[in-house]
N, C-alpha and C positions, 0 to 999 in steps of 0.2 A: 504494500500500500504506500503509495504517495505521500509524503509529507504537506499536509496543506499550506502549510510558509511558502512552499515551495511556488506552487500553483500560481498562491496570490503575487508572492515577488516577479514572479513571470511577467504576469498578467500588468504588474504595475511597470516591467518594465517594456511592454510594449505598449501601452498608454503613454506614457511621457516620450517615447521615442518619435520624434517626425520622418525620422529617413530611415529607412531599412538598409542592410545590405543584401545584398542577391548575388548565391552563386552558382552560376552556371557550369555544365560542360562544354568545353570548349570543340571546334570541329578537331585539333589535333591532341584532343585526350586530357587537355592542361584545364584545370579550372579559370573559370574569371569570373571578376566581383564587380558587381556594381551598382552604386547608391539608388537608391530609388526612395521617392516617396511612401510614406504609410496612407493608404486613403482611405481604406473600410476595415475592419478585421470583424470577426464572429470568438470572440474570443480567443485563443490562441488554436482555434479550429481551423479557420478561415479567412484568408487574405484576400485581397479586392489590389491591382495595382493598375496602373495605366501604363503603356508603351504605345510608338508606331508601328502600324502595322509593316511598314517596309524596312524596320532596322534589323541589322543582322543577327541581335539578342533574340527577334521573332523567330528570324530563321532558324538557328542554332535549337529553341524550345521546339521547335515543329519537328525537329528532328529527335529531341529527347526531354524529354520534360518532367527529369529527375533533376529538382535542384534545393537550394536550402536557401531558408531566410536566416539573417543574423541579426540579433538586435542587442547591443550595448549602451551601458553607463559606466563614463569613465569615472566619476565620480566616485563611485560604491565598488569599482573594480569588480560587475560582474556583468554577464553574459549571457544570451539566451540564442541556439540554434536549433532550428526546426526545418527537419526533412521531411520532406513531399513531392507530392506531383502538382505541375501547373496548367493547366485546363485554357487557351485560348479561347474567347466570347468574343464574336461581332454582333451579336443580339443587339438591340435597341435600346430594351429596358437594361439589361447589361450598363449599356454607356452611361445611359442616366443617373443611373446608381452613383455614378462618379462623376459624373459631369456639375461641372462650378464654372463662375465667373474666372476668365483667366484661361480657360484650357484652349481658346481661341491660339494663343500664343503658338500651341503645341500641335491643334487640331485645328488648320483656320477657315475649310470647310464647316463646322461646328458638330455637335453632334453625330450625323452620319457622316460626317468625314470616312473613308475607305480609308484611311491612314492611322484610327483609330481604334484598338485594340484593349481589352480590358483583359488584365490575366488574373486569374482564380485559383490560387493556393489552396491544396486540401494538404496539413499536415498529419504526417504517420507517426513521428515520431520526434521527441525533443531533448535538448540536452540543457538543462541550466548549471553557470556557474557562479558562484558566490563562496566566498569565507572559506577558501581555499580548498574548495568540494565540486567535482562534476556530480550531475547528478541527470539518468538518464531516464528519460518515463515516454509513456505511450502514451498520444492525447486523446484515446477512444477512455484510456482508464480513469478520466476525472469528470 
């Protein structure tokens, strides 16, 4: 059984966090990492992010869509990584879901911009660290 400290310090560190990290595989086997926005989460069940649809980070996922989120506080020196799979949405309601003032910048079609991609994180599995302890749990078990 899971430590519920545990859970909750997760949980609080992916609340305070605005950028994620994201890490992909790469096409030649190497990982690569990269910031991304936090925009919706389901608790540490479920991630909501935006990308374009023609960057190579889309291609790469279309290929293999095993990758990890990472969320840190440098503050309290600890960490939180969660493996999954990431699920591409060109749906509608999908966009919506994400869609703010501002994403004009990114999408300047709006909305159904084609260039417009919402990727949907389901995690399997997580690893928190703190107070000198990894600590590995399944997010189906809380």
């Amino acid at each position: 059984m899971i430590d519920n400290n545990i859970i909750v310090e997760s949980n609080e560190l992916v609340e305070d966090s605005k950028i994620v990290m994201v890490g992909t595989n790469g096409e030649d086997g190497y990982p690569n990492i990269k910031a991304m926005m936090r925009l919706k989460h389901d608790g540490l069940k479920k991630f909501w992010l935006s990308t374009n649809t023609s960057s190579k980070r889309t291609g790469l996922l279309k290929k293999d869509n095993k990758i990890c989120l990472y969320f840190v506080d440098e503050d309290k020196f600890s960490g939180l990584m969660l493996i999954g799979r990431i699920e591409l949405l060109q749906d509608r309601e999908s966009k919506k879901m994400l869609w703010n003032d501002g994403c004009e910048v990114y999408y300047p079609l709006g909305i159904d911009d084609p260039d417009y991609t919402v990727l949907c994180f389901t995690t399997e599995r997580a690893n928190y660290y703190r107070h000198l302890k990894n600590v590995t749990f399944n997010v189906e078990d809380i």
